[in-house]
Each structure stands twice: as structure tokens, then as C-alpha cells.
C-alpha positions in Angstrom: 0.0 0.0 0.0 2.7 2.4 0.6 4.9 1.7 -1.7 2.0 2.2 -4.5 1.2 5.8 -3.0 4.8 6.9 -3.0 4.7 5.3 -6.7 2.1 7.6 -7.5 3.2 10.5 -5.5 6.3 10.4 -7.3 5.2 10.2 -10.7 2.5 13.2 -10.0 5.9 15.4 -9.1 7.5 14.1 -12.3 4.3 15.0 -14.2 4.5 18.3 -12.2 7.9 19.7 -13.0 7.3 18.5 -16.3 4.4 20.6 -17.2 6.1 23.3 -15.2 9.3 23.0 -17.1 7.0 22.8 -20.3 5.0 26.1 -19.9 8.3 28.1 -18.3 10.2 27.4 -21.9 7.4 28.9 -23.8 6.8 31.9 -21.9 10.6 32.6 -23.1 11.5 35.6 -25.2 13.5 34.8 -28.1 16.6 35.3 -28.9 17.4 38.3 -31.2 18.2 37.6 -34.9 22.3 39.4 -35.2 22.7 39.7 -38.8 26.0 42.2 -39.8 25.2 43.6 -42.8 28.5 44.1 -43.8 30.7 41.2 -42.6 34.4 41.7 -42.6 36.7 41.8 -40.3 35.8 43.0 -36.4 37.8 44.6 -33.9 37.4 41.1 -31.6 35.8 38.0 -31.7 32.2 38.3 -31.2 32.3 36.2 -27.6 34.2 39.5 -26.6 32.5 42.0 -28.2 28.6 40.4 -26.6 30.8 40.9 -23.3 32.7 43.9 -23.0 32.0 46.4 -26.1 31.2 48.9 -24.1 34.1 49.0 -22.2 36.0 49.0 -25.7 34.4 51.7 -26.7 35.0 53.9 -23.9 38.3 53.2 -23.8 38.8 54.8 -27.5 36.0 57.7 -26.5 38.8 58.2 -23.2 41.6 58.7 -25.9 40.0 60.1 -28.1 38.7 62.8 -26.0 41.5 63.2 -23.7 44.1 62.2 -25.4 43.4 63.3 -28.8 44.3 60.2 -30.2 42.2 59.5 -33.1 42.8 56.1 -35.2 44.3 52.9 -34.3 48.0 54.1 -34.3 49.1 50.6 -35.7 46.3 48.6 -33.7 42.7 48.4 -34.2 40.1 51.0 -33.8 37.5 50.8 -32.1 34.9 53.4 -32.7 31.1 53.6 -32.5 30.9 55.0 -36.1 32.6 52.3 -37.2 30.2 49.9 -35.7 27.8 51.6 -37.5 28.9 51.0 -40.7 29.3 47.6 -40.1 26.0 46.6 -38.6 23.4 49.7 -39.7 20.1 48.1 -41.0 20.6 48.0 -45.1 17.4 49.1 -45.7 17.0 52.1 -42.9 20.8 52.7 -42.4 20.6 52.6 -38.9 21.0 50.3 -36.0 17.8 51.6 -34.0 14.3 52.0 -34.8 13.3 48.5 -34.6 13.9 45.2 -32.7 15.3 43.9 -35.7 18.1 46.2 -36.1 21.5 45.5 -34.3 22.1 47.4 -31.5 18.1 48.0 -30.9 17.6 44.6 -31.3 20.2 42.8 -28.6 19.7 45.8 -25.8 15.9 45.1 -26.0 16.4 41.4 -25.4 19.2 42.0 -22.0 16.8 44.8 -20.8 20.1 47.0 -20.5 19.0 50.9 -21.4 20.9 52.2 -24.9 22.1 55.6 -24.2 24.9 55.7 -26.6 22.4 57.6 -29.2 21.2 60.3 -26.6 24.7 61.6 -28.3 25.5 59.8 -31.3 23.7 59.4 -34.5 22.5 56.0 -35.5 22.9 55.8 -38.7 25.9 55.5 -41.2 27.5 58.7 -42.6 25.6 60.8 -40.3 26.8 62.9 -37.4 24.7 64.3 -34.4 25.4 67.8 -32.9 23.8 70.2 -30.7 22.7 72.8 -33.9 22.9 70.3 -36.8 21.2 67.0 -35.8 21.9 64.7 -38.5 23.7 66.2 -40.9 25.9 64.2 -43.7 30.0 63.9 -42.2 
């Protein structure tokens, strides 16, 4: 008698977490679609750059800013225009403006606040200034 009701109490928590496990995976948000629209060369590995692109580009921004060092000098670049140009949207030229577009579309899916374009423009070949928002570089 016992050993059938803890036969069937088990298998009712097996059926339990199963369902629970079941209905948990499809409540799940997918994961963005990443697509560079012109592949080439990056900076770093994409493993790194998912991790610690922002600290990249702040690193440039500091010498760039305060150093005055613009360009790779010998190494790499990293800059946020040329992200851009890499992974702008073909068909709106920028990285924002929809869940499908590269920047918009992997911030929306961490929950982590983009605040990069409160500054700088979005799109390729486009600079953003306090009396000439948008204008062609």
C-alpha cells in the first residue's frame, strides 16, 4: 500500500515539473536575430565584443577625447561610427528603430538601457550635434 502511493506521489511530481518546465520554456523571449550587414573583419571576436563592447568603446571615446588620439595608431580602432557602418540596418541605415536592427535589437532582449544615441547618431555617414542634428560627415 505504501509503496504504491509513493509510486504515485512520485510520478505526480514528475508530471508536475514536467508541465512546469513545459509552460516556463514557452513563456521565453526569443533570442534576437544578429545579422551584420557588412561582414568583414571585427575589432574582436564576437564572444568578446557580446561581453565587453562597451568597455571598448569607452576606452577609444577616453583617448579620443582626452588624449586626442584618433585612429588605431598601428592597432585596431574601435569606434562607434565604425560599428555603424558595419552593422546599420541596409534598408533604414541605422541600428535603431526596430527590434530587428542590431544594436536595438540585442539591448531590448538584456533589458540594459541604450544611451549611446542620446549623443550619437545612429545611422551610417551621419553625425549628431547640438545645432545640426543629423547632418551628412
Amino acid at each position: 500500500m505504501i509503496s504504491t502511493t509513493l509510486r504515485r506521489l512520485c510520478l505526480a511530481i514528475v508530471l508536475g515539473l514536467s508541465a512546469w518546465a513545459a509552460v516556463a520554456d514557452s513563456g521565453r523571449i526569443p533570442k534576437p536575430i544578429v545579422k551584420i550587414e557588412r561582414p568583414g573583419e571585427c575589432v574582436a571576436p564576437p564572444e568578446v565584443i557580446r561581453r565587453t563592447h562597451m568597455d571598448l568603446l569607452q576606452h577609444q571615446r577616453d583617448k579620443t577625447v582626452r588624449e586626442g588620439q584618433r585612429g588605431a595608431g598601428g592597432g585596431k580602432s574601435v569606434s562607434l561610427n565604425g560599428c555603424i557602418d558595419c552593422h546599420a540596418s541596409k534598408t533604414s541605415g541605422s541600428v535603431l528603430g526596430s527590434n530587428e536592427n542590431f544594436c536595438q535589437g540585442c539591448h531590448a532582449y538584456v533589458a540594459v538601457k541604450l544611451d549611446c544615441f542620446e549623443c550619437h547618431q545612429p545611422k551610417t555617414g551621419m553625425i549628431k550635434s547640438a545645432g545640426n542634428a543629423g547632418a551628412k560627415q
